[in-house]
N, C-alpha and C positions, 0 to 999 in steps of 0.2 A: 673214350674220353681223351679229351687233349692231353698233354706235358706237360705239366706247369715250367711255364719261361718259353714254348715255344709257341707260333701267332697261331691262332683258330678263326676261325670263319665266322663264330660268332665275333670273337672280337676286332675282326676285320670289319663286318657289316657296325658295329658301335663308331668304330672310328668314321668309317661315310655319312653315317647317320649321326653324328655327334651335334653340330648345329641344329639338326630339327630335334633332335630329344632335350638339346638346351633348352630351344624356346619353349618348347612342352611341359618343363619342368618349372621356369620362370612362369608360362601360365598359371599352374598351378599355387603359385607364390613361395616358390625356393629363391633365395639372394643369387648373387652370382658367385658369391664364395660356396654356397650350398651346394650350388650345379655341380663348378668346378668339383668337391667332394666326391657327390655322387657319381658321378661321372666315371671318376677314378675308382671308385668304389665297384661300379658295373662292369669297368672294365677288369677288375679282379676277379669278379664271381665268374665271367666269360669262362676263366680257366676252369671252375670247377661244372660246367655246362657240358653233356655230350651233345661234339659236334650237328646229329641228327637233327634238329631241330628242322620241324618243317616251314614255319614260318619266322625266320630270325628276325625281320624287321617288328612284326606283331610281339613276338617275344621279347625283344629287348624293351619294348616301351611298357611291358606287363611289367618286368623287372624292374626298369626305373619309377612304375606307379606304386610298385609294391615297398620301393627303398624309400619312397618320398615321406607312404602313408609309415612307415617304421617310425623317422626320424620324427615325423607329427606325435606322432606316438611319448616316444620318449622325451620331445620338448616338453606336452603336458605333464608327463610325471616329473620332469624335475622341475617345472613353474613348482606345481604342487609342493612337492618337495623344498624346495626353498621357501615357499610362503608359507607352509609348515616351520620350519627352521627359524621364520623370520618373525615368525610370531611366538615361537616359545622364545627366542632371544626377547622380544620386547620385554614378556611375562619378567624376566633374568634382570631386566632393564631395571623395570619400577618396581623391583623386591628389592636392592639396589640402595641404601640409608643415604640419602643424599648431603645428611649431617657432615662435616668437618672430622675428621680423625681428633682424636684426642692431642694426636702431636702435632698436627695442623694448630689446632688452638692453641697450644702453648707457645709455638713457633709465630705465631699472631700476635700473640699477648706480650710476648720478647721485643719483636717489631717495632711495636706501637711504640712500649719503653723506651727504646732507643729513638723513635722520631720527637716523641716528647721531651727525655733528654736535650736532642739535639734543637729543637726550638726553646727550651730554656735557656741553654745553651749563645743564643742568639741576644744582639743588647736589648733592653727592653722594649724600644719603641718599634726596631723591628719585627718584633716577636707579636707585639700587641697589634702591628700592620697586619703579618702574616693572620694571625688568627680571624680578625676581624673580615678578608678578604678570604680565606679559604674555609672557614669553619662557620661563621656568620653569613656570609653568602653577600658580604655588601658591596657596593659597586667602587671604582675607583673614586667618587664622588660623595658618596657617602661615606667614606671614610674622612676623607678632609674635610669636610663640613664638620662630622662628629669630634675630630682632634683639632682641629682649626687650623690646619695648616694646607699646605696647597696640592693637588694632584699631583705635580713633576715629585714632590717631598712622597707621598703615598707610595709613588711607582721607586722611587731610590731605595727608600724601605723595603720593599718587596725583595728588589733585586739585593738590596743586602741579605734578605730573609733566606733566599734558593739560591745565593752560593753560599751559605753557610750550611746551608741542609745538604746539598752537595758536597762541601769538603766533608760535613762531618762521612758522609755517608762512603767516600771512597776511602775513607783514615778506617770507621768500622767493617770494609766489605759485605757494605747493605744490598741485596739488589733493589732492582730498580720494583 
């Protein structure tokens, strides 16, 4: 038996041989990061190989058939294993109350206060703009027609509306 750290004849014939057991291996459907592995891989077992070897080119492509079918080996178990894994996560998932925490709601319910507040807050025809445009869903035009005043008037309102909800919101440190 070799040394380990010193060259052996097996691992001499891997290195001559190394481009034909690459593409042998790429046949087989290894990456080229895979190769590269193996490769390095076979050339470690070399060391634990006695030199004897009658046919070392036969043999080393036995080794790298036999490293390839390993690694096939072991992908399947961990596919398996992770689609196992990923399927009791989902189970984890949708056990999972999708509900609102209780402090979530109350922290909602504080919120709201405060933007209702802050549209009070606002002079009335602003406020009546604002709601009618974000809570009624009506268009800029439908708003002046229903208050009888003009679009350019609707859109000033507005903009009076969200920088009041604005200041207030940076005076209370509301997020956004």
């Amino acid at each position: 038996m070799a040394a380990r750290g010193n060259p052996n004849q097996l691992g001499i014939n891997l290195v001559e041989i190394r481009p034909s057991i690459s593409r042998f291996l790429a046949a087989q459907g290894a990456s080229g990061a895979e190769i590269d592995d193996m490769i390095h891989d076979l050339y470690l077992k070399t060391f634990s190989v006695a030199d004897s070897v009658s046919t070392p080119t036969g043999y080393l492509y036995r080794m790298a058939h036999n490293l390839l079918i390993d690694r096939k080996k072991a992908a399947r178990r961990r596919e398996k294993r992770e689609a196992e894994w990923a399927d009791h996560q989902s189970d984890i998932y949708f056990a999972i109350d999708a509900a609102p925490s209780p402090e979530r709601i109350v922290i909602a319910c504080d919120y709201m206060k405060a933007v209702q507040a802050a549209i009070d807050a606002l002079p009335r025809r602003a406020a009546l703009v604002f709601r009618l445009f974000r809570i009624s869903e009506l268009s800029h035009a439908q708003i002046a027609t229903q208050l009888g005043i003009s679009v350019s008037a609707v859109e000033k309102h507005l903009n009076r509306a969200y920088r009041g909800l604005r200041e207030f919101r940076e005076r209370h440190d509301l997020a956004e």
